[in-house]
C-alpha positions as CSV (number, residue, x, y, z in Angstrom):
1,X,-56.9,-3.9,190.1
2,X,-56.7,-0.6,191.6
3,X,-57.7,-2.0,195.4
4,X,-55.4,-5.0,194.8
5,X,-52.8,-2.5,194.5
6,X,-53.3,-0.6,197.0
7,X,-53.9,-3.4,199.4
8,X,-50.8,-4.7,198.4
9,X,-48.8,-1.2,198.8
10,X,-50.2,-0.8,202.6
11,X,-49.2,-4.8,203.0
12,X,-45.8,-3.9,202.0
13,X,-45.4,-1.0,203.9
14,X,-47.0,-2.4,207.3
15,X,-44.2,-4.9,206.9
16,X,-41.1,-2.6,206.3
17,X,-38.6,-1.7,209.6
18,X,-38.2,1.7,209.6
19,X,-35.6,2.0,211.5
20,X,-33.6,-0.3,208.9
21,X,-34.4,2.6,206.0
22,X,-31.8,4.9,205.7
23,X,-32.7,8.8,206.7
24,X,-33.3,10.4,203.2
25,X,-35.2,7.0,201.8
26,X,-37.9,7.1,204.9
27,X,-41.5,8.2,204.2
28,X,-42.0,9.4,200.4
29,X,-39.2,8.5,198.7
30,X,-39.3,5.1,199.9
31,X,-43.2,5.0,198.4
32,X,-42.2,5.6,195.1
33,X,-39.3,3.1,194.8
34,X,-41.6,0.1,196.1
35,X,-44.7,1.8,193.8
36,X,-42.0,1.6,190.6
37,X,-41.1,-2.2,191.9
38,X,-45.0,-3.0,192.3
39,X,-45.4,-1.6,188.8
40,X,-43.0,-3.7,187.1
41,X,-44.6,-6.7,188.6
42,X,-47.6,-5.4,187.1
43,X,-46.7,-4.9,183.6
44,X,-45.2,-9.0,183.6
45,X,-48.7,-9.7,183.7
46,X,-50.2,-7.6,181.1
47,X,-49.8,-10.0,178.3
48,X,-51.0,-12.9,179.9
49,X,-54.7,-13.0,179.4
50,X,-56.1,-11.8,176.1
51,X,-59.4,-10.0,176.0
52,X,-61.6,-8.8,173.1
């Protein structure tokens, strides 16, 4: 899970135009807000197989 994740997190970011980020949004902050996204995503599919 944790390498699909962050496979996915430098997919995401390889794709985003910098130059169509705002100033204060570039880098960091920018990194958390698509982490929280990617996390929500996540937590939909946390119910959908059971295991015992």
């Amino acid at each position: 899970g944790w390498a699909l994740a962050i496979t996915a997190m430098a997919g995401i970011r390889s794709k985003l135009n910098e130059n169509s980020i705002p100033e204060g949004l570039r880098g960091v902050p920018i990194t958390l807000i698509i982490t929280g996204i990617m996390a929500l995503a996540f937590i939909g599919f946390s119910g959908m197989v059971q295991i015992q």
